[in-house]
Structures are given as structure tokens and as C-alpha cells.
N, CA, C and O atoms as a CHARMM CRD file, in Angstrom:
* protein
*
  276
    1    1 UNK  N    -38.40800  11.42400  51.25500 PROA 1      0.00000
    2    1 UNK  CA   -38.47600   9.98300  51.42300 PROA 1      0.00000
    3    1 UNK  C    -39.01700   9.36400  50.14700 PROA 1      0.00000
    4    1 UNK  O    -39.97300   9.84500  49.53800 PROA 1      0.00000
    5    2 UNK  N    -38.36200   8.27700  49.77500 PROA 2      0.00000
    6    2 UNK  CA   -38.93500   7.43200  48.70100 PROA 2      0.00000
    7    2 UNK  C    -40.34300   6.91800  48.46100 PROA 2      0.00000
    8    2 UNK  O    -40.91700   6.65300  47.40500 PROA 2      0.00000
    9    3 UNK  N    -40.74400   6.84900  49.72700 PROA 3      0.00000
   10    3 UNK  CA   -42.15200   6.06800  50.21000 PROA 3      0.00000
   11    3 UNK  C    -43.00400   7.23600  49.85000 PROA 3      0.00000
   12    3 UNK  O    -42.66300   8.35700  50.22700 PROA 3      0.00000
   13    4 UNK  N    -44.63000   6.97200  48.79600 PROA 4      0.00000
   14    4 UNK  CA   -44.97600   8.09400  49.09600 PROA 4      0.00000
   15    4 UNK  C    -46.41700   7.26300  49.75700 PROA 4      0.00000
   16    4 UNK  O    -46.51000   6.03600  49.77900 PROA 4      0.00000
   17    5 UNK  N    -47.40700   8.13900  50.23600 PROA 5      0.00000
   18    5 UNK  CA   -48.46400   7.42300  51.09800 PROA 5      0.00000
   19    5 UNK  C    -49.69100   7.28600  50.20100 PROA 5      0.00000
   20    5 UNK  O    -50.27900   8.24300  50.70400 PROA 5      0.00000
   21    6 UNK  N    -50.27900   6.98500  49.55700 PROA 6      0.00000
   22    6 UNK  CA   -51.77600   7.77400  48.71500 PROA 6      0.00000
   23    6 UNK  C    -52.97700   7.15900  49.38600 PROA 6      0.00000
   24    6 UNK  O    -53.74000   6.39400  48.79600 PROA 6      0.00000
   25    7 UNK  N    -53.16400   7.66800  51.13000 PROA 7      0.00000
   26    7 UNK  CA   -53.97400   6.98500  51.58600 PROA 7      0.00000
   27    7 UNK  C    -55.13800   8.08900  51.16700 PROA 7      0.00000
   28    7 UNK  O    -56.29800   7.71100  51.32800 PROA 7      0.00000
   29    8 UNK  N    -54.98000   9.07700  50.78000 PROA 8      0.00000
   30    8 UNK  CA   -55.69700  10.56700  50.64100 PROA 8      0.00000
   31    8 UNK  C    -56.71400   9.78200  49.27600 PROA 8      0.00000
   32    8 UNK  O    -57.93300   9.87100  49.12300 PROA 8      0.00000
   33    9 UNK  N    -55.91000   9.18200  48.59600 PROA 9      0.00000
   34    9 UNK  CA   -56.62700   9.09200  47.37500 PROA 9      0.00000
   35    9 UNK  C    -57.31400   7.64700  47.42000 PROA 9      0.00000
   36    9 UNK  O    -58.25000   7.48400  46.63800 PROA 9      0.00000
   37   10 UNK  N    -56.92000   6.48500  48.32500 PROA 10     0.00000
   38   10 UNK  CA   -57.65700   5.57000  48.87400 PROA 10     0.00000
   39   10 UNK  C    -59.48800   5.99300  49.83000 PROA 10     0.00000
   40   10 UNK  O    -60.62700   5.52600  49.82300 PROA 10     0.00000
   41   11 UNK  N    -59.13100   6.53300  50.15600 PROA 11     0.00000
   42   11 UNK  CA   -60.02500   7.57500  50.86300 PROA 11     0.00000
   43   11 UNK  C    -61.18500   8.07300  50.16400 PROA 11     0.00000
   44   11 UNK  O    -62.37200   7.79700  50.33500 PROA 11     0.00000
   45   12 UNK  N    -60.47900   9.06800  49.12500 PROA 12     0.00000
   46   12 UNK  CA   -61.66600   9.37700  48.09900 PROA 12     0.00000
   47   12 UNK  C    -62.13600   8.29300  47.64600 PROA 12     0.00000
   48   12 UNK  O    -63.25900   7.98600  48.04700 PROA 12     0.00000
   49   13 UNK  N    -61.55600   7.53000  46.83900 PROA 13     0.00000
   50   13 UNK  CA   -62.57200   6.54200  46.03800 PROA 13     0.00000
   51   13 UNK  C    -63.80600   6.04900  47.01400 PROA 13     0.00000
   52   13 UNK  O    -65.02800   5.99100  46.87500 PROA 13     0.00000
   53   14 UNK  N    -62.78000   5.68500  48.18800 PROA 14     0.00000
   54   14 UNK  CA   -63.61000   4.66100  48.73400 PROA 14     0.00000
   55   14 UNK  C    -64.88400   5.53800  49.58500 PROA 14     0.00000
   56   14 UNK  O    -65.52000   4.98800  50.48400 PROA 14     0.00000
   57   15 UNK  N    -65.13100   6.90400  49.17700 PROA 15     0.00000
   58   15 UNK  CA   -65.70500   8.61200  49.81300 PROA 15     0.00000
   59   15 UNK  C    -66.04300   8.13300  51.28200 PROA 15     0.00000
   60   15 UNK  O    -67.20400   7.95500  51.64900 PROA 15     0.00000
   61   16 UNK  N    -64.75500   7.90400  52.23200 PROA 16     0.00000
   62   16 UNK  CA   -64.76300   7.83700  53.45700 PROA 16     0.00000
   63   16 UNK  C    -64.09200   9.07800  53.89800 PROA 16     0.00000
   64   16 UNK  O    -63.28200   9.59700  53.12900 PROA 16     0.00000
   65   17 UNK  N    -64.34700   9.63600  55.09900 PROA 17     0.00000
   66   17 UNK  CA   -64.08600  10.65600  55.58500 PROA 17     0.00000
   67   17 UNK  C    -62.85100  10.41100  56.67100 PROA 17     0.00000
   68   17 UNK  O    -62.77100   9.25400  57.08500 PROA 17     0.00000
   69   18 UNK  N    -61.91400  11.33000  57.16200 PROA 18     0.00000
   70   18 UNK  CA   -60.90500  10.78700  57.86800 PROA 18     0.00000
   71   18 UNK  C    -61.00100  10.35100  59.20300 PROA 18     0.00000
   72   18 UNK  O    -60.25000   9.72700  59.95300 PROA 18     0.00000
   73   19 UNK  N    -62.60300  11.05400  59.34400 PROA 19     0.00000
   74   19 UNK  CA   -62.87100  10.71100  61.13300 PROA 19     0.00000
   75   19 UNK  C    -63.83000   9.59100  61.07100 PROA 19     0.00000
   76   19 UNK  O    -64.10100   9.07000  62.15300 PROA 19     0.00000
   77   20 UNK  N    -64.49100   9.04000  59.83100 PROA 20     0.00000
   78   20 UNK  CA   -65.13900   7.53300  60.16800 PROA 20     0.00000
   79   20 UNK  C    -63.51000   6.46800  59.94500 PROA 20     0.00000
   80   20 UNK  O    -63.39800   5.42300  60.58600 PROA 20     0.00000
   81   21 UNK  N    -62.56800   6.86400  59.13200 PROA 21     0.00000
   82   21 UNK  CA   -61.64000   5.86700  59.13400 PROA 21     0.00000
   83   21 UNK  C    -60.79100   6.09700  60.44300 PROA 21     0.00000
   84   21 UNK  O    -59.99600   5.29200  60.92600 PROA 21     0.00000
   85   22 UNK  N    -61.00200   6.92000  60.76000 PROA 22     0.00000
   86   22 UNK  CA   -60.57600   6.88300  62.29300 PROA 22     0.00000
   87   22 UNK  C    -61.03300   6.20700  63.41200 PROA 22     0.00000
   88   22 UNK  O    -60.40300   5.48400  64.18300 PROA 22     0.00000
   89   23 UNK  N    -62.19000   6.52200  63.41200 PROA 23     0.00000
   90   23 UNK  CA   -62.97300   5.56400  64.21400 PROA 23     0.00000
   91   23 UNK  C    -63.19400   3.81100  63.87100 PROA 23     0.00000
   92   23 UNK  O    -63.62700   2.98500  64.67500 PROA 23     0.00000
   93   24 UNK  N    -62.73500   3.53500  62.36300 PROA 24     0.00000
   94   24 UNK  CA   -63.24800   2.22400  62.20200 PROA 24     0.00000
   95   24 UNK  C    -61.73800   1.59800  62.37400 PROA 24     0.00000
   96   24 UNK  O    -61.40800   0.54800  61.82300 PROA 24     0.00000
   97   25 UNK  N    -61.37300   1.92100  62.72100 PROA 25     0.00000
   98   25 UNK  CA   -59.38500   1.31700  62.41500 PROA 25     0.00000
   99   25 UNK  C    -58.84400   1.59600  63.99100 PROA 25     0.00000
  100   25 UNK  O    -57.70500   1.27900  64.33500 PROA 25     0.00000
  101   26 UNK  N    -59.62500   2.10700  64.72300 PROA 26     0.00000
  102   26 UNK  CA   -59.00400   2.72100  65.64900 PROA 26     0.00000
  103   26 UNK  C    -57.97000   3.18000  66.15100 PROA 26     0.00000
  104   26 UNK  O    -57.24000   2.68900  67.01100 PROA 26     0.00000
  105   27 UNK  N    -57.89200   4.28600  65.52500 PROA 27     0.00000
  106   27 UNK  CA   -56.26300   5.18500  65.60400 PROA 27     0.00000
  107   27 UNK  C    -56.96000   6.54700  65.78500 PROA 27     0.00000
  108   27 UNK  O    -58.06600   6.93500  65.40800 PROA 27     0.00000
  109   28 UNK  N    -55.74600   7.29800  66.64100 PROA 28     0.00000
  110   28 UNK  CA   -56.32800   8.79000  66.57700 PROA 28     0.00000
  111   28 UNK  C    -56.08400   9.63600  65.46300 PROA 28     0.00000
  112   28 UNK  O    -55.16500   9.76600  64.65400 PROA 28     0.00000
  113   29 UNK  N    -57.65100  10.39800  65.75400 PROA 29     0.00000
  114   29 UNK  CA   -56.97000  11.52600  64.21300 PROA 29     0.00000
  115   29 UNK  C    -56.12500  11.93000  63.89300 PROA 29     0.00000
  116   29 UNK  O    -56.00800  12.19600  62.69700 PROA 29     0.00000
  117   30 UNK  N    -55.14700  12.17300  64.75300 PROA 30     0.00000
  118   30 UNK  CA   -53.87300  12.97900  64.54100 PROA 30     0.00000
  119   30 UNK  C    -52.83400  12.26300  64.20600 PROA 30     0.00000
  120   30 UNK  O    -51.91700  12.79500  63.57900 PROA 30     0.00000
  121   31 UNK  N    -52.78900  10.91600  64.56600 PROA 31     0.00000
  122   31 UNK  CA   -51.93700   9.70500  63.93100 PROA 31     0.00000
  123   31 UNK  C    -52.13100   9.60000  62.54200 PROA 31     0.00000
  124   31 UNK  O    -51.18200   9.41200  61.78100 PROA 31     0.00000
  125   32 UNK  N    -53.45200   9.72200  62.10800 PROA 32     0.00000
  126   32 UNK  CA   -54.18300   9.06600  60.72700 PROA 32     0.00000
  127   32 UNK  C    -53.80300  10.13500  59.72800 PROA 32     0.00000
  128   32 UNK  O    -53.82000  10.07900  58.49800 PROA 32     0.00000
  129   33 UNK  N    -53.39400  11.29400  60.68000 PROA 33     0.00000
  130   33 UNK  CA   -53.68300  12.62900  59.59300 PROA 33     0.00000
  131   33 UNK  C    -52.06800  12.68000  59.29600 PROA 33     0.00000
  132   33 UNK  O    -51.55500  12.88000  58.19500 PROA 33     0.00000
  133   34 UNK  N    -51.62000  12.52900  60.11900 PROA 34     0.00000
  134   34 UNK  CA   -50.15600  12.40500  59.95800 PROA 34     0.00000
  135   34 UNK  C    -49.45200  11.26500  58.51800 PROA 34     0.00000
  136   34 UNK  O    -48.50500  11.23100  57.73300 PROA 34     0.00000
  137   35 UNK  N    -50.70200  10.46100  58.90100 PROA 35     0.00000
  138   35 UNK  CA   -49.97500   8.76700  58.10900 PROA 35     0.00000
  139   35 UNK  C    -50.32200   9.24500  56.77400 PROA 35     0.00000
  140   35 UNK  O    -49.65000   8.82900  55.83000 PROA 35     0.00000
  141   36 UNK  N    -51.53700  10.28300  56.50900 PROA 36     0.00000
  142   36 UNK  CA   -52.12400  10.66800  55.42300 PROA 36     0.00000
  143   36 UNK  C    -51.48800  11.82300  55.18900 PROA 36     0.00000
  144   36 UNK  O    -51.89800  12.12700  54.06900 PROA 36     0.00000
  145   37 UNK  N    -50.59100  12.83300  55.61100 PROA 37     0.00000
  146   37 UNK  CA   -50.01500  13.36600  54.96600 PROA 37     0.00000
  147   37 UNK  C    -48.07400  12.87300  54.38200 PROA 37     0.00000
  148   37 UNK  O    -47.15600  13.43800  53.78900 PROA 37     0.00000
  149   38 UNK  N    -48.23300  12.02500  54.78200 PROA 38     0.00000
  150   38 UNK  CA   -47.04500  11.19200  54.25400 PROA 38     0.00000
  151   38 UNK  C    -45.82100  11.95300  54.98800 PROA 38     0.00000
  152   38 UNK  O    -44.68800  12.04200  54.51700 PROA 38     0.00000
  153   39 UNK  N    -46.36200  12.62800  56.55400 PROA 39     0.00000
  154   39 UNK  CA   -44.93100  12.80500  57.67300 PROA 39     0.00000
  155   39 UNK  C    -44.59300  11.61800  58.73200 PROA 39     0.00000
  156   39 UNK  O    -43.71100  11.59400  59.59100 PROA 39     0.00000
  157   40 UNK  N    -45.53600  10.67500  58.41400 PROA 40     0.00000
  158   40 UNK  CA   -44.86200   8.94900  59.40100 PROA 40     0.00000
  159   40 UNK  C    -44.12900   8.82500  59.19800 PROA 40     0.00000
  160   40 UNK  O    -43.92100   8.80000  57.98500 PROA 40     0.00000
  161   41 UNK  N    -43.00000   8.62200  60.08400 PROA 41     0.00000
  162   41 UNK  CA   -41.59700   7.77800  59.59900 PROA 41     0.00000
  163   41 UNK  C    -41.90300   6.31900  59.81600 PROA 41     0.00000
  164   41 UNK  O    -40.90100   5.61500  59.68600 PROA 41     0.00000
  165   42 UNK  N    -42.81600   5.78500  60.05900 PROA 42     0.00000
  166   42 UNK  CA   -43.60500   4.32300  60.32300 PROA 42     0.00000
  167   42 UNK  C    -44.74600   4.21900  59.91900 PROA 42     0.00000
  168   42 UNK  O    -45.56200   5.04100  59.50200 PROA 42     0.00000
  169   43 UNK  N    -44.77300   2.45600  60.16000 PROA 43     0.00000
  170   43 UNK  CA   -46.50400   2.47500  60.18700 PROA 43     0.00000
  171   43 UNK  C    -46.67500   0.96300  60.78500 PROA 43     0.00000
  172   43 UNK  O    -45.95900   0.32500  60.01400 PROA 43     0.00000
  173   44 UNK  N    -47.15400   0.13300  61.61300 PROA 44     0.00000
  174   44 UNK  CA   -47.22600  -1.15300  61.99100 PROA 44     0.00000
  175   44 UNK  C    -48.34000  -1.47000  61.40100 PROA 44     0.00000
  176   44 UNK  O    -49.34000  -0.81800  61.10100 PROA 44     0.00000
  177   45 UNK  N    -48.04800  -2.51400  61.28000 PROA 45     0.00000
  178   45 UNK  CA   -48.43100  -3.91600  59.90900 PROA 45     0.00000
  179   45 UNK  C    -50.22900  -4.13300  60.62100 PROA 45     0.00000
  180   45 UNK  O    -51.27000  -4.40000  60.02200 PROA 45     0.00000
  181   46 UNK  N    -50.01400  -3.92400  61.85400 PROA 46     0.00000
  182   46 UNK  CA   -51.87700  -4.19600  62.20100 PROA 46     0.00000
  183   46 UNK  C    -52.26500  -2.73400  61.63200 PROA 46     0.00000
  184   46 UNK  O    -53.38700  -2.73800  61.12700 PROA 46     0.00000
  185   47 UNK  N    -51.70900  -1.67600  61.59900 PROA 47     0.00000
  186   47 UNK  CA   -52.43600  -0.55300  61.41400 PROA 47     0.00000
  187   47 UNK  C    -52.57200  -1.07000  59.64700 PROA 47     0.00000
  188   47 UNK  O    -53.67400  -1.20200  59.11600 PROA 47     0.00000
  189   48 UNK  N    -51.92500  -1.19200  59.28100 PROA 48     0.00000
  190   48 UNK  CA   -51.58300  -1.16200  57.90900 PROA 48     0.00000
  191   48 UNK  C    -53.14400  -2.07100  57.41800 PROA 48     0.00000
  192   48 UNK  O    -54.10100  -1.80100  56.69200 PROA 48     0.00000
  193   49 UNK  N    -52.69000  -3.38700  58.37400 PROA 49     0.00000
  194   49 UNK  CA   -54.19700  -4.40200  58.28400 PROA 49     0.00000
  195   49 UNK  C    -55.37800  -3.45700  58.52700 PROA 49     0.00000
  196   49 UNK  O    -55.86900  -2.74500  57.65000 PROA 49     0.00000
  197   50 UNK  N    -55.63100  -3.49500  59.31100 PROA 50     0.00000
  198   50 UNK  CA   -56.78600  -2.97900  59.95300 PROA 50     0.00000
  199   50 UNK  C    -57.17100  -1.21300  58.67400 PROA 50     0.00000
  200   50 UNK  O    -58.37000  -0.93500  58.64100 PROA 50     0.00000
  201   51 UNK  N    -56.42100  -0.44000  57.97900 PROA 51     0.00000
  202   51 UNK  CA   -56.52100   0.25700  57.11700 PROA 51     0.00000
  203   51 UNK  C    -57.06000  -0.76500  55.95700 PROA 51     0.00000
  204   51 UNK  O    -58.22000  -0.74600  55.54600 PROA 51     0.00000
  205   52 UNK  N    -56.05700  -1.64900  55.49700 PROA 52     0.00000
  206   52 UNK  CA   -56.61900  -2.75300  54.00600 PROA 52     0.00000
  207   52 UNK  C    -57.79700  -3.12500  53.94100 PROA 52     0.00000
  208   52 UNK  O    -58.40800  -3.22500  52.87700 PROA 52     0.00000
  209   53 UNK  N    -58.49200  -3.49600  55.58900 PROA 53     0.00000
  210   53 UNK  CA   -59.73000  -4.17800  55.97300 PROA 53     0.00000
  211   53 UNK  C    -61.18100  -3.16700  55.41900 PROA 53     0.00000
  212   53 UNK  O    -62.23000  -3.43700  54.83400 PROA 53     0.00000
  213   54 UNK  N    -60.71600  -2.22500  55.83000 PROA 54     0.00000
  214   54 UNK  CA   -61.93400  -1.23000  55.99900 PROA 54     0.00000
  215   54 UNK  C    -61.79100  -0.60700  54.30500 PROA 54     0.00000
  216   54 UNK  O    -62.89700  -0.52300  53.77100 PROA 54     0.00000
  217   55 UNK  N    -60.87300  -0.26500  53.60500 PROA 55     0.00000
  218   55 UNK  CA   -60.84900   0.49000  52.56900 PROA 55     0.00000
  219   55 UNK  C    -61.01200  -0.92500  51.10800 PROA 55     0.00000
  220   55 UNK  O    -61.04300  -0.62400  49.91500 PROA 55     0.00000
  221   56 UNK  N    -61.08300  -2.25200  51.59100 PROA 56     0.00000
  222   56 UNK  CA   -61.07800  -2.99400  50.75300 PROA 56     0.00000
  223   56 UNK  C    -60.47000  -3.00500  49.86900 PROA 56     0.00000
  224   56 UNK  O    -60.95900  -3.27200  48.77100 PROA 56     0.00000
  225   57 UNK  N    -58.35600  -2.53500  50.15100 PROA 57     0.00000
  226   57 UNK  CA   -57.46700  -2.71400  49.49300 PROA 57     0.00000
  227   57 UNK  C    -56.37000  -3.36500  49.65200 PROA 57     0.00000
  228   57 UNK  O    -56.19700  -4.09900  50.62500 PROA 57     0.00000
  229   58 UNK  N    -55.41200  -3.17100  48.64400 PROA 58     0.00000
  230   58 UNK  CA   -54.15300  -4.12000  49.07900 PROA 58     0.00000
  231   58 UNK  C    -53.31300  -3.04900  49.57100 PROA 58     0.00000
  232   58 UNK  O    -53.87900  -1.95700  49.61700 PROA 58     0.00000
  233   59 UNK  N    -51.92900  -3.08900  50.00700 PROA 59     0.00000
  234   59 UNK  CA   -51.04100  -2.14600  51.10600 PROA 59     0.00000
  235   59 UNK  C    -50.60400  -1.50300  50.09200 PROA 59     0.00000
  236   59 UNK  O    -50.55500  -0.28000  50.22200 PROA 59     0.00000
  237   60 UNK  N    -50.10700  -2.16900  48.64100 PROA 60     0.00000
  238   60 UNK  CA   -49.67600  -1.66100  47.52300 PROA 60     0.00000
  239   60 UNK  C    -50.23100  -0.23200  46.93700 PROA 60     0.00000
  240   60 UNK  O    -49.59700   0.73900  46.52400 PROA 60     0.00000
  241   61 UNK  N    -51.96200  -0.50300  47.07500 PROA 61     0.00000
  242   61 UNK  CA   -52.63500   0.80300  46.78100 PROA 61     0.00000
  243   61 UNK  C    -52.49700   2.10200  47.73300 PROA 61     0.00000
  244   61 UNK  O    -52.94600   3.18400  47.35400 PROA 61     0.00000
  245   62 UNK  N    -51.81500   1.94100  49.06700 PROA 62     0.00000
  246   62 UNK  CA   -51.55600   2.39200  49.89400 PROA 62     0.00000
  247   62 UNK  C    -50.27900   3.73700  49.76800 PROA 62     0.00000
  248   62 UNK  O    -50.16500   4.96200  49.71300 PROA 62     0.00000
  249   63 UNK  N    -49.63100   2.68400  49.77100 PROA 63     0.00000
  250   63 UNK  CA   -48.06500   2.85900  49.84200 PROA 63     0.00000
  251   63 UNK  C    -47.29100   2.76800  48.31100 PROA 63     0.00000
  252   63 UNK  O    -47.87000   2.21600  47.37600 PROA 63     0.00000
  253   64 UNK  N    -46.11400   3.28200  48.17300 PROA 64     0.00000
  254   64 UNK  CA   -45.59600   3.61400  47.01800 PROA 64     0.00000
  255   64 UNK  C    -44.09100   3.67100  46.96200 PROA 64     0.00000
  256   64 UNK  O    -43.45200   4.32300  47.78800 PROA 64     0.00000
  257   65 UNK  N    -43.47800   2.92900  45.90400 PROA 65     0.00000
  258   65 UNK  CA   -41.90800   3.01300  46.15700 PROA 65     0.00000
  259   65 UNK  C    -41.66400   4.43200  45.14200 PROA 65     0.00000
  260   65 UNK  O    -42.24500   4.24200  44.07400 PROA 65     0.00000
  261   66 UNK  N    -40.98200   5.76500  45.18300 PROA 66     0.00000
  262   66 UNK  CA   -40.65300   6.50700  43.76500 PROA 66     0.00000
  263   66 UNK  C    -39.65100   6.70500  44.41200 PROA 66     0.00000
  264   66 UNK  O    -39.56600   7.31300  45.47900 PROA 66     0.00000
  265   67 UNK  N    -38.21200   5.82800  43.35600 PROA 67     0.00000
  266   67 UNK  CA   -36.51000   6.32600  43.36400 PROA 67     0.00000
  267   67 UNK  C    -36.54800   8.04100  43.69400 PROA 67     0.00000
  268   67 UNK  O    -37.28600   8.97100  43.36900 PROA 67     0.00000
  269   68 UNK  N    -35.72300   7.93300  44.25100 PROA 68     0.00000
  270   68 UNK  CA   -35.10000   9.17600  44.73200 PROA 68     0.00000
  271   68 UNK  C    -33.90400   9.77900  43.71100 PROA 68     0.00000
  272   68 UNK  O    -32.73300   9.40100  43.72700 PROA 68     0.00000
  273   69 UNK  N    -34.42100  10.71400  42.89900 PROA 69     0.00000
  274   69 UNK  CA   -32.94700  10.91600  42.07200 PROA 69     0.00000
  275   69 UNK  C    -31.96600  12.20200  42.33400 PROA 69     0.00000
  276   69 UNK  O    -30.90800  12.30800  41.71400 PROA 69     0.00000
């Protein structure tokens, strides 16, 4: 997929762990771990919010377009 995720590296900076951003976003671990290993084929726009809120970023730092060649 073109999309790549770098919530892994949002994460570090921000040295949150995956089970307090779990708990502060409220999603289950296994959703979060999923979204963080970049196997979502989705993601809804409140999760997306509610991720920007807590990590004090934009979706951009998130998410990633790289062409497919």
C-alpha cells in the first residue's frame, strides 16, 4: 500500500507507550497495534482526531503518501 503509517515514530518522540495511547484515545490495543503496524485498511477521522489530540500532531505526521513503483 502507498500509505505508510509512522504512528511508531509519533509515539517515540512524544515517549508514550502503546497502552497509555490506548487508553487516552480509547481504542483497543489490538486496533492501535494494528493501525501502528501499518495492516489497517482504514482509519476514521475521530480516531485519527482523537490520535492528533493526545500526540500534539498534525495527521500529516501520521500518515504518509510513498508512490508505488
Amino acid at each position: 500500500m502507498a500509505i505508510i503509517v509512522n504512528l511508531d515514530v509519533m509515539m517515540a518522540k512524544r515517549k508514550i507507550s502503546l497502552n497509555e495511547l490506548s487508553e487516552r484515545v480509547n481504542l483497543t490495543l489490538s486496533n492501535l497495534s494494528i493501525l501502528k503496524t501499518g495492516k489497517a485498511k482504514a482509519i476514521r477521522f475521530s480516531t485519527l482526531d482523537a490520535i492528533c489530540k493526545t500526540l500534539d500532531c498534525q495527521p500529516g505526521d501520521i500518515l504518509e503518501y510513498q508512490n508505488e513503483k
